[in-house]
C-alpha positions as semicolon CSV with decimal commas, in nm:
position;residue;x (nm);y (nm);z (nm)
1;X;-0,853;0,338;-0,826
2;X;-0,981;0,530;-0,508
3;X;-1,109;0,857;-0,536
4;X;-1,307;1,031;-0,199
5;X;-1,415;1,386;-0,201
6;X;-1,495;1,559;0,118
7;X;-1,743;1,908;0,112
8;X;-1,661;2,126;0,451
9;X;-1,936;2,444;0,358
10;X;-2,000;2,754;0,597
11;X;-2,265;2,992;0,562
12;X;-2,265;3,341;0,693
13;X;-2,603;3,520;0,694
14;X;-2,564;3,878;0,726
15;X;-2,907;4,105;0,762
16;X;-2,673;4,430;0,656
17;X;-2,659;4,576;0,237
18;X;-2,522;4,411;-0,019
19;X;-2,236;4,617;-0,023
20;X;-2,122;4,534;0,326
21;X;-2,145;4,148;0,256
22;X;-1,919;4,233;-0,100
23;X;-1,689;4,411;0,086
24;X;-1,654;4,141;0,310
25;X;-1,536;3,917;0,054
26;X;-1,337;4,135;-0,075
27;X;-1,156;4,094;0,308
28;X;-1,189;3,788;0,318
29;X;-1,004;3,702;0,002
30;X;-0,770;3,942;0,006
31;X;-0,641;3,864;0,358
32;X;-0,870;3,567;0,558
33;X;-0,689;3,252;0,581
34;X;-0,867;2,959;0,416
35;X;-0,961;2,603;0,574
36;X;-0,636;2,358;0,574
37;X;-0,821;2,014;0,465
38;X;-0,513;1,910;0,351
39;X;-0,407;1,898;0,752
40;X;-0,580;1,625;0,782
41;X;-0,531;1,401;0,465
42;X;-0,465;1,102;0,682
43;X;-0,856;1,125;0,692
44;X;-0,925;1,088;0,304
45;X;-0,639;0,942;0,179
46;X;-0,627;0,609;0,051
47;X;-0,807;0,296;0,267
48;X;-0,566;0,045;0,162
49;X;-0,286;-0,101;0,451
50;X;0,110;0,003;0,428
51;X;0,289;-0,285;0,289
52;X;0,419;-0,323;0,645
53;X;0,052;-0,442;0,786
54;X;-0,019;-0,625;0,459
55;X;0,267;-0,830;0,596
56;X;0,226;-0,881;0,929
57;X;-0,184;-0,978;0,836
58;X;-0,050;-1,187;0,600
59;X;0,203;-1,392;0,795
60;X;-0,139;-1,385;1,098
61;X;-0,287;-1,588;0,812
62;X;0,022;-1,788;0,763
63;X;0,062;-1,869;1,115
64;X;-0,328;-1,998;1,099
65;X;-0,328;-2,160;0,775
66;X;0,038;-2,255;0,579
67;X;-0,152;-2,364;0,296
68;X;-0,300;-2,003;0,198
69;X;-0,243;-1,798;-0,060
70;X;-0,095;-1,394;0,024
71;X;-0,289;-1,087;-0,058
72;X;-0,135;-0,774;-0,121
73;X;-0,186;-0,444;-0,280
74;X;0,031;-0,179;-0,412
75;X;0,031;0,218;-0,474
76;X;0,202;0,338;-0,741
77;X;0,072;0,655;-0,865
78;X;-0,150;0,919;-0,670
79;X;-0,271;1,292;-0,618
80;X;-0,423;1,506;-0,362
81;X;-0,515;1,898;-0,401
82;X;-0,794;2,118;-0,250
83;X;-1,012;2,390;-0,356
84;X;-1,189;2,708;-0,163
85;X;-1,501;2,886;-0,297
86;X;-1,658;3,184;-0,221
87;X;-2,054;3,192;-0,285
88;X;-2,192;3,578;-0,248
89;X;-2,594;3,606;-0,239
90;X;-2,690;3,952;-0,226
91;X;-3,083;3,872;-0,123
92;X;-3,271;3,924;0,197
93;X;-3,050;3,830;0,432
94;X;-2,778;3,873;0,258
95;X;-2,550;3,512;0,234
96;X;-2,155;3,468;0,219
97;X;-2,083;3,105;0,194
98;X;-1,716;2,947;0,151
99;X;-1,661;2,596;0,064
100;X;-1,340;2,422;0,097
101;X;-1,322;2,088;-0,093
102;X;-1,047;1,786;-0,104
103;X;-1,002;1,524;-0,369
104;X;-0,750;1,186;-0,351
105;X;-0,662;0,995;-0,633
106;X;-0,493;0,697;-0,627
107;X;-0,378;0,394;-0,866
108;X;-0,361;0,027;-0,735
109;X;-0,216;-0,294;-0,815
110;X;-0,266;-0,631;-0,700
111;X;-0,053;-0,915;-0,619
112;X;-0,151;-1,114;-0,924
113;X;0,150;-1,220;-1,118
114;X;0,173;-1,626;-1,065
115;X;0,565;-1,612;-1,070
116;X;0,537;-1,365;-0,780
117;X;0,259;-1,548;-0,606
118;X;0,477;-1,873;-0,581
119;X;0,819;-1,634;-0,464
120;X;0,599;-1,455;-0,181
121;X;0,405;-1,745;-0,091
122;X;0,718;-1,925;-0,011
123;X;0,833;-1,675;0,166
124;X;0,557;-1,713;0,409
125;X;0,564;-2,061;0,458
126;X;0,948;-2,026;0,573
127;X;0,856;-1,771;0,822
128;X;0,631;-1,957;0,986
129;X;0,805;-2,252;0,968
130;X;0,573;-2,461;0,788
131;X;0,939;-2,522;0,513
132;X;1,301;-2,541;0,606
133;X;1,541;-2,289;0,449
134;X;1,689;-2,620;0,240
135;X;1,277;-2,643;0,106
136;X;1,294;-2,289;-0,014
137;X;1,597;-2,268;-0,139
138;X;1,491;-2,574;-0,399
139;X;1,155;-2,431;-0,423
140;X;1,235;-2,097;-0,524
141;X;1,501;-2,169;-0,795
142;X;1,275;-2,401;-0,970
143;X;1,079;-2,082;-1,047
144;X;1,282;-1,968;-1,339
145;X;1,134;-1,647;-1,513
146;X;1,434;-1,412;-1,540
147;X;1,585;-1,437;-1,907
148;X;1,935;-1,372;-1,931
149;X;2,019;-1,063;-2,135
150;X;2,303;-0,963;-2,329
151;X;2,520;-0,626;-2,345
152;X;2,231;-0,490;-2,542
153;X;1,987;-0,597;-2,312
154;X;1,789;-0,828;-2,516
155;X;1,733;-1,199;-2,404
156;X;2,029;-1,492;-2,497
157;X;1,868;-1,737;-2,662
158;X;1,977;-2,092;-2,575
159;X;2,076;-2,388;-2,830
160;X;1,679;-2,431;-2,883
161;X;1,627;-2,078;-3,010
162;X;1,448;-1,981;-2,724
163;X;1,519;-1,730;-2,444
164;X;1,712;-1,908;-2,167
165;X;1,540;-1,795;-1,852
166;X;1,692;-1,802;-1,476
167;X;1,571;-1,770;-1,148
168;X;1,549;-1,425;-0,906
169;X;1,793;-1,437;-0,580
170;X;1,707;-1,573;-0,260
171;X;1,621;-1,249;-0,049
172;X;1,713;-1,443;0,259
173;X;1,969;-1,685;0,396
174;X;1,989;-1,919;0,634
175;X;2,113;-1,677;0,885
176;X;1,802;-1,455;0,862
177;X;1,638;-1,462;1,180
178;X;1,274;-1,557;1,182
179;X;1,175;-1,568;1,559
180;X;1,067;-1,230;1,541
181;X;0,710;-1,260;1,604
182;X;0,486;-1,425;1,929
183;X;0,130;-1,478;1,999
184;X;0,167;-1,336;2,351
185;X;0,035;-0,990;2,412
186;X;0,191;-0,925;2,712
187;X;0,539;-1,064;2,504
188;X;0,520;-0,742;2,308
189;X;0,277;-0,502;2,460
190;X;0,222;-0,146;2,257
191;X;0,437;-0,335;1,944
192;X;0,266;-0,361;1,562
193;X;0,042;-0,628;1,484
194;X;-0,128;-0,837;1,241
195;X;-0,453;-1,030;1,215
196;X;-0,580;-1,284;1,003
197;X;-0,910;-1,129;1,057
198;X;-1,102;-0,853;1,275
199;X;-0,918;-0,866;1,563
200;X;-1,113;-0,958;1,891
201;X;-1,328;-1,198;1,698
202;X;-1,301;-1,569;1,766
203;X;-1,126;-1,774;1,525
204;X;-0,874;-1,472;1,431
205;X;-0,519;-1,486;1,488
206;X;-0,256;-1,222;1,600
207;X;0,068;-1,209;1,600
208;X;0,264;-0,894;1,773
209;X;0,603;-0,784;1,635
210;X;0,920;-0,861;1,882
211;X;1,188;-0,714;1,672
212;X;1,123;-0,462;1,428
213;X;1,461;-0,469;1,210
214;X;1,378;-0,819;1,177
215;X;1,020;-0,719;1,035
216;X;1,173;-0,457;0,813
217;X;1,431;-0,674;0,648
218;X;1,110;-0,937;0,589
219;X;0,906;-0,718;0,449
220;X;1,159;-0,590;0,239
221;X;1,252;-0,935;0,106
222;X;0,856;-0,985;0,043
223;X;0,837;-0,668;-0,177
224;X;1,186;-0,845;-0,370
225;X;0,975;-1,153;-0,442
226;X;0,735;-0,935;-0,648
227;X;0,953;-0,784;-0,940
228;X;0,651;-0,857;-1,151
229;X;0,381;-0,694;-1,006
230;X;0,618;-0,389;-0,898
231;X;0,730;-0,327;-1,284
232;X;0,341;-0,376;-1,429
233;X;0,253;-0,127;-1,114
234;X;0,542;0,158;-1,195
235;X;0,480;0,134;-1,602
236;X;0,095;-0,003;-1,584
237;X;0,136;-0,160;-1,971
238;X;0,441;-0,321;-1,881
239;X;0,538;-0,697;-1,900
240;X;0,770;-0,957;-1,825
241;X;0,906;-1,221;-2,082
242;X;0,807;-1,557;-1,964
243;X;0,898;-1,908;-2,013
């Protein structure tokens, strides 16, 4: 959960009566337009990546190290809303004061499910080539955590009494093109990019995007592998039935 609250306060001081200063907020309210914060939410909204980055830093890591482990974080609920307020002092100088403030709220969910952690992982290692297709294919199927339901929706049970479970579909083929990414700069100048660290620091890797369909439908595939994590995110006391 992320919350940030931003004050913006202006102070008048006005060396005229009272009543000049209340009539002035009478103006003021009835007709003076108030600050916009909310023009520039892209300044207070939430400090987590798009999924799109997440990806493209992830497969940076990848392309560094095959044998890590993804990160990734998800929204799934949030709010924004702003308040003005008028402050009248009616001393010596008089004071009008208006504060404008914003608020964002949001709700956030980690990659943390270990059936969805194997799925995206292997994902990864494909891309970069670290697996064939043939490895992922076996890979992925032997991860079996998707019971079979019946017209009612409940779970078949198998000749042991116990739910039969199968495995999720391959979000990719053999046909899905992978060469969509370089290490040259110059290979995709002014293109999105990812980073296995802070970028411009020795020892980081970056990887620049040569085909952006091609990124879409992998990122899309990526957010498949996570069923788990998506449901628990959209319901937040929801679970999965597990072998």
């Amino acid at each position: 959960m992320r919350t940030t609250r931003l004050p913006n306060t202006t102070t008048i001081r006005h060396p005229l009566l009272g009543l000049l200063a209340a009539m002035a907020v009478a103006a003021a309210l009835g007709g003076c337009k108030s600050l916009h914060i909310n023009e520039n939410v892209a300044s207070v909204t939430r400090g987590f990546k798009p999924h799109m980055q997440q990806v493209l830093d992830n497969l940076a890591l990848f392309t560094e190290d095959p044998g890590a482990w993804p990160s990734h974080v998800l929204v799934y609920r949030g709010a924004f809303e702003t308040r003005g307020e008028w402050t009248l002092d009616l001393g010596i100088p008089t004071k009008l004061g208006y504060s404008n403030y914003g608020m964002t709220r949001w709700e956030l969910s980690n990659l943390d499910d270990p059936y969805d952690l194997r799925r995206v992982r292997l994902l990864y290692q494909w891309q970069v080539g670290h697996i064939t297709f043939d490895k992922l294919e076996q890979c992925w199927n032997e991860i079996r955590d998707r019971p079979i339901l019946d017209g009612a929706g409940k779970p078949i049970l198998g000749a042991d009494g116990r739910p039969t479970f199968l495995a999720l579909p391959l979000p990719v083929t053999r046909d899905t093109k992978r060469d969509w990414t370089t290490r040259e700069l110059f290979a995709a100048l002014g293109s999105m990019s990812g980073s296995s660290g802070t970028p411009a620091v020795p020892g980081t890797t970056t990887i620049w995007v040569t085909d952006t369909d091609a990124a879409t439908q992998f990122s899309l595939a990526i957010l498949t592998a996570m069923p788990n994590t998506r449901v628990k995110a959209r319901w937040g006391d929801a679970t999965m039935m597990t072998p």
